[in-house]
C-alpha positions, -999 to +999 in steps of 0.1 A: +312-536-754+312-574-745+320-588-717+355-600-730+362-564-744+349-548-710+376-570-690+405-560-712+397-525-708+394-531-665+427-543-670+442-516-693+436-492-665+443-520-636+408-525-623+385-556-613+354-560-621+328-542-598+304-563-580+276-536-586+273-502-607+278-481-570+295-446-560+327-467-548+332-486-580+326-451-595+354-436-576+374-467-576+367-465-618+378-428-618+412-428-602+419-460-617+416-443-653+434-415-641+464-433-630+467-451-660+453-441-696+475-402-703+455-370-710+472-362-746+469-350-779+493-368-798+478-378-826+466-341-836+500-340-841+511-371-857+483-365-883+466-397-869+427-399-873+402-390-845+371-413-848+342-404-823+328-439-821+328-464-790+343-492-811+373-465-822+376-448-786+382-479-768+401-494-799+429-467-794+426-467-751+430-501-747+443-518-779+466-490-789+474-486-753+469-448-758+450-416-742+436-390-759+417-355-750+381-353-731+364-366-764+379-395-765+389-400-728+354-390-714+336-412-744+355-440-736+348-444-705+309-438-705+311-471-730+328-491-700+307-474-675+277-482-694+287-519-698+294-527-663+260-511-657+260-472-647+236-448-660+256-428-681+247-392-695+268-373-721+270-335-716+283-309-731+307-280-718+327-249-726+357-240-708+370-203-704+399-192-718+426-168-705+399-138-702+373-156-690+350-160-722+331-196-728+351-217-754+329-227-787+298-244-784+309-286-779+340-275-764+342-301-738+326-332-731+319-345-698+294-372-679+268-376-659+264-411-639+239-426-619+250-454-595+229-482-583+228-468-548+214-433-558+245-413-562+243-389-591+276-377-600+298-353-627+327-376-638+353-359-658+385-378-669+392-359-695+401-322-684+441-323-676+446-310-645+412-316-627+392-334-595+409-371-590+373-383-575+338-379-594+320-346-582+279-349-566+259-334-593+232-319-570+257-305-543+261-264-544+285-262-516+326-271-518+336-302-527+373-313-511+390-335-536+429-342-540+430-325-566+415-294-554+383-276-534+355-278-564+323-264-567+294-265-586+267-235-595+239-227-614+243-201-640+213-178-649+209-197-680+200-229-660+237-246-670+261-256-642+295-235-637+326-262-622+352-240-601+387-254-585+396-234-559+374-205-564+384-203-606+359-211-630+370-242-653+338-246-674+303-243-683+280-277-686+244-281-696+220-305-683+207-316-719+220-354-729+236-355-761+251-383-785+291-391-789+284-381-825+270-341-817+311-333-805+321-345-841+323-302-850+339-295-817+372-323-818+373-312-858+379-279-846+405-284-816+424-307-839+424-280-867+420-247-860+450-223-854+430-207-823+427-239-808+454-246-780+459-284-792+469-277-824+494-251-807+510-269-787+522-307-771+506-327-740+510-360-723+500-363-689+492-387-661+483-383-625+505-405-604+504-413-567+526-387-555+517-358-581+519-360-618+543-361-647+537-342-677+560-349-709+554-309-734+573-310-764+609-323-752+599-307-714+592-336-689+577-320-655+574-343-627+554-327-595+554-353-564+547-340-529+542-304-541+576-307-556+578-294-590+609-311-611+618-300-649+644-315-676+650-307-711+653-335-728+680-334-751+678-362-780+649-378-800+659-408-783+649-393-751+616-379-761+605-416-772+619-432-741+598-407-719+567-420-735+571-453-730+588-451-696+565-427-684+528-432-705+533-469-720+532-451-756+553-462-779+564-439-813+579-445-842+585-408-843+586-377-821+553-356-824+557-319-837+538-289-835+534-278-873+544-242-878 
């Protein structure tokens, strides 16, 4: 990314431009990106293309104005971490599923950055529901976030296990690893019948106040531990919630294929 390409994408998610790669701006980065650019799998559904290259990952964040799921979410934003000047590792994960068993290998992706003041931190933008802040990589104890009370441990294969409040969300290794090694694991959420993307419809952005979440025609608004649902009744509605609410526009309403 150059420097005019890095400023547009500070601005997508409503940013300035840090003085210096440290744990602040990292934080400062974090929310920012969380506020702004929707977890979503939209175009699994709209039968749109899923390119795991930096050029393509920004391209659809901050030209298209879209968001995407931790492939494209997480890998986007190690390319503007790495141009403003963080040490950025790529890792990979597996989260569990509903009876507790590791997802397939490539599952997740998630990052490791190093700031310029010696922080070393797991940043994750890309898991839904998940820590608002960036968590210490080396710290074993809890971590309080908004979003939760996290905590990282050491499996007995050497990888690192990331619980929110006391539940296990997934599995990471310590090995670095290219954008291009999750090609096999986005092929198979955006594909397989066993994968809960192709199964079903998200778009979802943390807000000040809680989070709105837009599933199928469902549009879920949580502020203040308040939890607020409406069925949406026309396709009208469904394309004027992702505007309104995501900045997306659609020329058509998203459907889960049979």
């Amino acid at each position: 990314m150059d420097f005019e390409q890095t400023d547009a994408y500070l601005r997508r998610i409503g940013a300035g431009r840090p003085a210096a790669p440290t744990t602040q701006a990292l934080r400062d980065l974090h929310l920012a990106h969380l506020r702004t650019v929707p977890f979503e799998n939209l175009s699994i559904h709209l039968g749109e293309n899923i390119e795991l290259t930096d050029e393509a990952l920004v391209a659809k964040v901050v030209g298209a104005r879209r968001g995407g799921f931790c492939y494209e979410l997480n890998g986007a934003f190690a390319a503007l971490l790495t141009a403003i000047g963080f040490e950025v590792t790529l890792l990979q994960g597996r989260g569990y599923d509903d009876s507790g068993r590791p997802g397939i290998p490539y599952d997740h992706l998630a990052l490791r950055v190093r700031t310029s003041d010696g922080g070393d931190w797991l940043a994750d933008i890309g898991f839904g529901t998940h820590s608002h802040f960036p968590l210490a990589f080396g710290e074993r104890g809890d971590q309080p976030d908004p979003g939760g009370t996290f905590r990282i441990t050491e499996t007995p294969e050497g990888d690192l296990a990331v619980h929110r409040d006391g539940e296990a969300q997934y599995v990471v290794e310590r090995r670095p690893r290219a954008l291009d090694d999750f090609r096999s694991g986005a092929w198979w959420h955006r594909t397989s019948p066993r994968s809960h993307f192709t199964r079903s419809l998200v778009c979802s952005t943390l807000t000040e106040t809680g989070r709105i979440t837009l599933s199928g025609r469902t549009l879920t608004t949580t502020a203040a531990g308040e939890r607020h649902t409406v069925e949406l009744a026309t396709d009208a509605d469904v394309l004027d919630a992702y505007a309104t609410h995501f900045g997306i526009t659609l020329k058509q309403v998203p459907q889960v294929k049979a």
